[in-house]
C-alpha positions as CSV (number, residue, x, y, z in Angstrom):
1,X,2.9,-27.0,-3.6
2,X,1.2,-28.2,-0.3
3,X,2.8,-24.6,0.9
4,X,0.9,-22.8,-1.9
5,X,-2.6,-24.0,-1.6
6,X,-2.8,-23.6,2.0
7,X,-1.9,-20.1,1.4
8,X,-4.7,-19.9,-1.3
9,X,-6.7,-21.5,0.9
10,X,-6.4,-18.9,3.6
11,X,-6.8,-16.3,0.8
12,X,-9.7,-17.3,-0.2
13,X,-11.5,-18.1,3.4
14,X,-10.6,-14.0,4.8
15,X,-11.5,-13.0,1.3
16,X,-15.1,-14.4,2.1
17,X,-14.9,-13.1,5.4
18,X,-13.3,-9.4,4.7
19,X,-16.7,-9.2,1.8
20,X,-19.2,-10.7,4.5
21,X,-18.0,-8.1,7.3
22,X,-18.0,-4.9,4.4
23,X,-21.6,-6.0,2.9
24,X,-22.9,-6.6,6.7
25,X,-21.5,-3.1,7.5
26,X,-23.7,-1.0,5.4
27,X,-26.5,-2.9,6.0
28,X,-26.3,-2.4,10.2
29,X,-25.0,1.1,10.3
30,X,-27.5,3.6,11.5
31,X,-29.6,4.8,8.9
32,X,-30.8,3.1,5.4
33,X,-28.3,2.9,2.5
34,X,-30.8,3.9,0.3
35,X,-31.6,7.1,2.5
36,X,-27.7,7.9,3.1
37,X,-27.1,7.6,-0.8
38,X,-30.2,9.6,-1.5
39,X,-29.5,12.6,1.3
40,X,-31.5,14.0,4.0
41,X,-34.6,15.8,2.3
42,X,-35.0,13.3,-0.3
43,X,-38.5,12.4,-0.8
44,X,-39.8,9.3,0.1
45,X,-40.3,8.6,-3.3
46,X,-37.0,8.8,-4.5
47,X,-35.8,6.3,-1.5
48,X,-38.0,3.8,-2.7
49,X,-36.9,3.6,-5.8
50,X,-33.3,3.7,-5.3
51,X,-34.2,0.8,-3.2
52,X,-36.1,-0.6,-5.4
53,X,-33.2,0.0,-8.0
54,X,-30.7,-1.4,-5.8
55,X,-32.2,-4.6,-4.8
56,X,-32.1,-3.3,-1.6
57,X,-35.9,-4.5,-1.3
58,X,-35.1,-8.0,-1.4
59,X,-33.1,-10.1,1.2
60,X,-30.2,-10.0,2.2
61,X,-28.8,-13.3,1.5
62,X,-29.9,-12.9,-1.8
63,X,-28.7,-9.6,-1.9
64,X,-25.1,-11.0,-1.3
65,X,-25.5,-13.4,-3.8
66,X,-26.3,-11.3,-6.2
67,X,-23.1,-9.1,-5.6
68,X,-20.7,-11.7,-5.4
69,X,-21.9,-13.5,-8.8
70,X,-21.3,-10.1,-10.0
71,X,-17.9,-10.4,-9.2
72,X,-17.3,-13.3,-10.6
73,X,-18.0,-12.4,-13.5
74,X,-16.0,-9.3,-13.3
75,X,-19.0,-6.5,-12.5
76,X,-18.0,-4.6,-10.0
77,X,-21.5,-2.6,-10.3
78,X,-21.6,1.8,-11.7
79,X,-21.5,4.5,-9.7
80,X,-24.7,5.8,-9.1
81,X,-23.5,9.5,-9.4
82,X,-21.3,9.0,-12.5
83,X,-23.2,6.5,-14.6
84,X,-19.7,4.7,-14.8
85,X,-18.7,1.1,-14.2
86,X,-16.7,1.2,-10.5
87,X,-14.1,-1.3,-12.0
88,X,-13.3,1.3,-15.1
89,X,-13.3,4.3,-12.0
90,X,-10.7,2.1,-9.8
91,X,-8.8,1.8,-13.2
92,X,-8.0,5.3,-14.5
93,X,-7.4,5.9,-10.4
94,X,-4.7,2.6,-10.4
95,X,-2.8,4.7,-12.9
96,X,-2.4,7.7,-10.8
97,X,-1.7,5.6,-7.3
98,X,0.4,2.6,-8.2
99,X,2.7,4.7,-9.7
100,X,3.0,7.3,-7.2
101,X,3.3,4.1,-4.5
102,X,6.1,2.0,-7.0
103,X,8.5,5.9,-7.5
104,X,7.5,6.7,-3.5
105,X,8.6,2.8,-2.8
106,X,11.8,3.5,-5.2
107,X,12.5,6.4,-3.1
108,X,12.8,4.5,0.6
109,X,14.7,1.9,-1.0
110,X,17.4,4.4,-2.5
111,X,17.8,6.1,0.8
112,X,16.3,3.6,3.5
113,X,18.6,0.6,2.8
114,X,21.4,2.3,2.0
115,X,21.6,4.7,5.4
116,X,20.4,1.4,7.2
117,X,23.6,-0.3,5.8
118,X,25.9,2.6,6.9
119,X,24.6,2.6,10.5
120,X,25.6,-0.5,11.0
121,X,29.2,-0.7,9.1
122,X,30.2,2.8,10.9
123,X,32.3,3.1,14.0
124,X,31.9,6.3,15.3
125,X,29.7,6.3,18.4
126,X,28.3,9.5,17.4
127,X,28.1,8.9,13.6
128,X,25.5,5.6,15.1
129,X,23.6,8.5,17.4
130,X,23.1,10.7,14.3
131,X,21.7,7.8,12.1
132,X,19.2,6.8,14.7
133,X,18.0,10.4,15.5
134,X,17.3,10.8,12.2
135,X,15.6,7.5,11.6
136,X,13.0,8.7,14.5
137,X,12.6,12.4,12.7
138,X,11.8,10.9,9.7
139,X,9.2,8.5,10.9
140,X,7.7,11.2,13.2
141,X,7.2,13.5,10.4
142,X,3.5,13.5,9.5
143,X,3.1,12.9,5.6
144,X,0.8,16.3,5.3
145,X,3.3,18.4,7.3
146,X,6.1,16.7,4.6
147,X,4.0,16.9,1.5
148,X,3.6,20.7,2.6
149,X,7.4,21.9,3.0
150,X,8.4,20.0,-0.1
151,X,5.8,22.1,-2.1
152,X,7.1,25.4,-0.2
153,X,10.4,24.5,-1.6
154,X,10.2,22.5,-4.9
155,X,6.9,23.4,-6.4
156,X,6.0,25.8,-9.1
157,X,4.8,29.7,-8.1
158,X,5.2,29.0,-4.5
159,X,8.2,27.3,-3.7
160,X,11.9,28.9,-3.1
161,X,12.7,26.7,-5.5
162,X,9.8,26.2,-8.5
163,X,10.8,23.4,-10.5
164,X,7.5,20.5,-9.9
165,X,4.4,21.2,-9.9
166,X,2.3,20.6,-7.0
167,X,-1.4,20.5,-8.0
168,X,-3.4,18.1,-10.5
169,X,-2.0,15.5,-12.7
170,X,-1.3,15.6,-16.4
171,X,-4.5,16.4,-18.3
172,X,-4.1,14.0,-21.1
173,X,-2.8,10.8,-18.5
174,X,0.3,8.6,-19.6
175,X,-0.2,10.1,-22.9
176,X,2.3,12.6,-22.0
177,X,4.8,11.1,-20.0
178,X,6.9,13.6,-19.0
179,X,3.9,16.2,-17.6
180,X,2.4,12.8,-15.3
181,X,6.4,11.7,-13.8
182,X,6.9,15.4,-12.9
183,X,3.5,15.6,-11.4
184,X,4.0,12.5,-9.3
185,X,8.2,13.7,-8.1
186,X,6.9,15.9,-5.1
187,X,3.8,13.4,-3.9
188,X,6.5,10.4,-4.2
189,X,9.4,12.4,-2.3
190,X,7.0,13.0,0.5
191,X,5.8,9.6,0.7
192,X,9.1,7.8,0.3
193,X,11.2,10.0,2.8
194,X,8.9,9.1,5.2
195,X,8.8,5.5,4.8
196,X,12.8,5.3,4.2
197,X,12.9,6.0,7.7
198,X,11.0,3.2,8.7
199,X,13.4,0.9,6.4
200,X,16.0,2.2,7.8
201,X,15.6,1.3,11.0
202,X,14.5,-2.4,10.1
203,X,17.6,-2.8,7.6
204,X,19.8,-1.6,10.5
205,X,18.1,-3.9,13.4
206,X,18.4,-6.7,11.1
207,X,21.8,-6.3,9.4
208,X,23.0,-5.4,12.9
209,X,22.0,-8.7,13.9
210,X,23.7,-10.5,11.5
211,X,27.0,-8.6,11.9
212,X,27.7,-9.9,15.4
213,X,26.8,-13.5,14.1
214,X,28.8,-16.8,13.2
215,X,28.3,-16.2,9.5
216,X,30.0,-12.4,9.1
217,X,32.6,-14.1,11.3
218,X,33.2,-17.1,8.5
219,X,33.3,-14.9,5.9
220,X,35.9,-12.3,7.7
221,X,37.6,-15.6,8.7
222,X,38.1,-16.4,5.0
223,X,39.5,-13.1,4.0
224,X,36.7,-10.8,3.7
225,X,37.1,-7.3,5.5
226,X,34.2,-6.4,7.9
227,X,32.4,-3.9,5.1
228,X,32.7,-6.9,2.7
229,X,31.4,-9.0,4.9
230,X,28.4,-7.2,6.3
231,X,27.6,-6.4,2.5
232,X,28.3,-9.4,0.8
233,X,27.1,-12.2,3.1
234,X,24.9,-10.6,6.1
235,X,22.9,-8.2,3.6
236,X,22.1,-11.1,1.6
237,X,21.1,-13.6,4.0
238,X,18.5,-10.5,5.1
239,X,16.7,-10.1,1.7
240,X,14.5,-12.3,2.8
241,X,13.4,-10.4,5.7
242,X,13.8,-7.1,3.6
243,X,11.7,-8.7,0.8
244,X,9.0,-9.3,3.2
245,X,9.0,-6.0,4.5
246,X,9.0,-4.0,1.3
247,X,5.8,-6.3,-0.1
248,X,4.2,-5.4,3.1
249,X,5.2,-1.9,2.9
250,X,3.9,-1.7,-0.8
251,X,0.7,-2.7,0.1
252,X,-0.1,-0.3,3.4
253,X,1.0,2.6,0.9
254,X,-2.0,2.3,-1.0
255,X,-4.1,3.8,2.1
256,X,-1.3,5.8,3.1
257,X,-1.2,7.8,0.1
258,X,-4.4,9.0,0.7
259,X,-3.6,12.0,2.1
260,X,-0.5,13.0,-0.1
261,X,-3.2,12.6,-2.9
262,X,-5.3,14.9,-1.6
263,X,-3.0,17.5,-0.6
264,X,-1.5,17.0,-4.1
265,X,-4.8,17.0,-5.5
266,X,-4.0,13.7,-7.2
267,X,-7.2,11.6,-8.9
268,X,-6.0,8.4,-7.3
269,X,-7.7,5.7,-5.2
270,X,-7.4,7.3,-1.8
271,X,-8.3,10.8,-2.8
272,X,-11.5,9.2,-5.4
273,X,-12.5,6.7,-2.2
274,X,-12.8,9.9,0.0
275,X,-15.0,11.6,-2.7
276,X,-17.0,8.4,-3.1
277,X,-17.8,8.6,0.8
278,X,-18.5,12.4,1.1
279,X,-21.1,11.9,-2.2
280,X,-22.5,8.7,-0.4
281,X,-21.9,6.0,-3.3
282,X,-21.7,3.8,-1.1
283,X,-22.3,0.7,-3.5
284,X,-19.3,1.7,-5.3
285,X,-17.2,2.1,-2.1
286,X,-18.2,-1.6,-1.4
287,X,-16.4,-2.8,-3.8
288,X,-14.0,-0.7,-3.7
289,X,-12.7,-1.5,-0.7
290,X,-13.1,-5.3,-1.8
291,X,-11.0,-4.7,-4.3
292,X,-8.3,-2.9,-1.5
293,X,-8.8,-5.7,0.5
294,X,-8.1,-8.6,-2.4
295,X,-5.2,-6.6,-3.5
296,X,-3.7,-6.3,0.3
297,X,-4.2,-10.2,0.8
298,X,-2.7,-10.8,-2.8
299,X,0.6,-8.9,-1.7
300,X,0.9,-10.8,1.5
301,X,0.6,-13.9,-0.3
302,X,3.4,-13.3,-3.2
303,X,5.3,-12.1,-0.5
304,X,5.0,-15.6,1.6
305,X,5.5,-18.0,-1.6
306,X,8.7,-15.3,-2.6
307,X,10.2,-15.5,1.3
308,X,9.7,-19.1,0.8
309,X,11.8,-19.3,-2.2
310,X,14.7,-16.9,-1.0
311,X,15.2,-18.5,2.1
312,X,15.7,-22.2,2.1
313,X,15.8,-22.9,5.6
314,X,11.9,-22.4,5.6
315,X,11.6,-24.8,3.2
316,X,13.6,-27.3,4.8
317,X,12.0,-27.1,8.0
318,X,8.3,-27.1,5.7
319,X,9.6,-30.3,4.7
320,X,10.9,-31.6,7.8
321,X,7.6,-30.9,9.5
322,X,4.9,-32.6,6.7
323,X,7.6,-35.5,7.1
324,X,7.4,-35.6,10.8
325,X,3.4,-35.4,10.7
């Protein structure tokens, strides 16, 4: 318990300071906001009242306040170019991204662990040189580059191959399931290839570790054969580690989608943040990244409290240290 609120504790301290450092950043950056927002030749009428309707007129300290009671209380502000609450905008774009990130994530896993495993179990010299060559390709492959010969083979009209299709998402949403999975197959391929790579070679460095160690040994010792072993015992006792990088990994997609969404033409978070900055809402993209920022400390703390639980030498030592203090 002493674990958990010191976590929450830190949550909420670089949540104050990530939403200090984002509200002082528009204010500082050359130029008004109210002028950015309201372009070049706008008359000086119209940037005073959008000053006037932003607040922006009154100081700063109250300005903050004002924003962060909003939050509280779940307003998140409207876009000043739609009309639309930003928290209803980030919603219908969550249903785009998070499921592109959760099939991309399902993706790495399905290849990345797997390939990571056989690196390490196989014997061949060669076969070992082949896995790690390929583990650097992958992760050297930029995303757009990826994204691009997956729709020159796999998509619809221009590909060898038409069977996805590689522009837009389902009109109607969720509604029709089958049209918003199909849309999402080529995006996800070319953002889970890439990071299967990158789980590869962590699923090989640390499995690879625990194969030369005491406890693949006991378990050989005690009739296991090396495969067994290395499977049975070592892959589990590197969940932890696994689990840790996956969270991690889940939450760094969310900006590294962004450019698979665009190239996919994709109405998700990345590709509606990037519209949001080219049209200068810039209110909206203050809380938008807020909200990126709370949900990117949120992950790193379920994935502390969950490493915590898996591996019970951390809590042991946790216990051994509040004891000794």
């Amino acid at each position: 318990m002493r674990f958990v609120i010191r976590r929450l504790l830190l949550f909420m301290a670089a949540l104050f300071g990530i939403s200090v450092c984002l509200f002082v950043a528009l204010r500082i950056l050359p130029g008004d906001v109210a002028s950015v927002m309201a372009g070049l030749n706008s008359p000086p009428e119209r940037v005073a009242a959008l000053r006037e309707q932003l607040g922006l007129n009154r100081p700063l300290v109250a300005q903050y306040c004002d924003w962060i009671a909003a939050l509280c209380r779940g307003d998140f502000g409207t876009s000043i170019l739609t009309g639309r609450s930003v928290g209803s905008l980030v919603a219908a774009r969550a249903s785009v991204t998070f499921p592109l990130i959760v099939m991309g994530l399902i993706v790495a896993m399905a290849v990345g662990i797997p390939l990571g495993c056989a690196a390490v179990l196989c014997r061949s010299r060669a076969l070992r040189s082949a896995f790690h060559i390929m583990s650097i390709i992958g992760g050297s492959v930029p995303a757009l580059w990826g994204g691009l010969l997956l729709i020159l083979l796999f998509s619809r009209g221009s590909g060898l191959i038409g069977v996805f299709p590689s522009q837009g998402f389902a009109p109607d949403g969720w509604a029709d399931s089958g049209r918003a999975l199909a849309s999402l197959v080529l995006p996800a391929l070319a953002v889970g290839l890439i990071v299967a790579a990158g789980l590869m070679r962590y699923t090989r460095a640390a499995l690879g570790d625990l194969a030369s160690s005491g406890y693949v040994a006991m378990a050989m010792a005690c009739g296991m054969t090396r495969t067994e072993a290395v499977l049975r015992v070592g892959l589990r006792l590197a969940v932890p580690q696994l689990v840790s990088v996956v969270g991690l990994t889940f939450a760094e997609m969310i900006t590294g989608v962004m450019v698979i969404e665009n190239l996919f033409a994709l109405p998700g978070i990345g590709n509606g943040l990037v519209i949001d900055v080219g049209n200068r809402d810039l209110i909206a993209v203050q809380s938008e990244l807020l909200m990126l920022a709370a949900f990117f400390l949120a992950v790193g703390f379920l994935v502390d409290v969950l490493h915590r639980l898996l591996d019970p030498r951390l809590q042991t030592s946790g216990d051994s240290a509040a004891q000794g203090g």
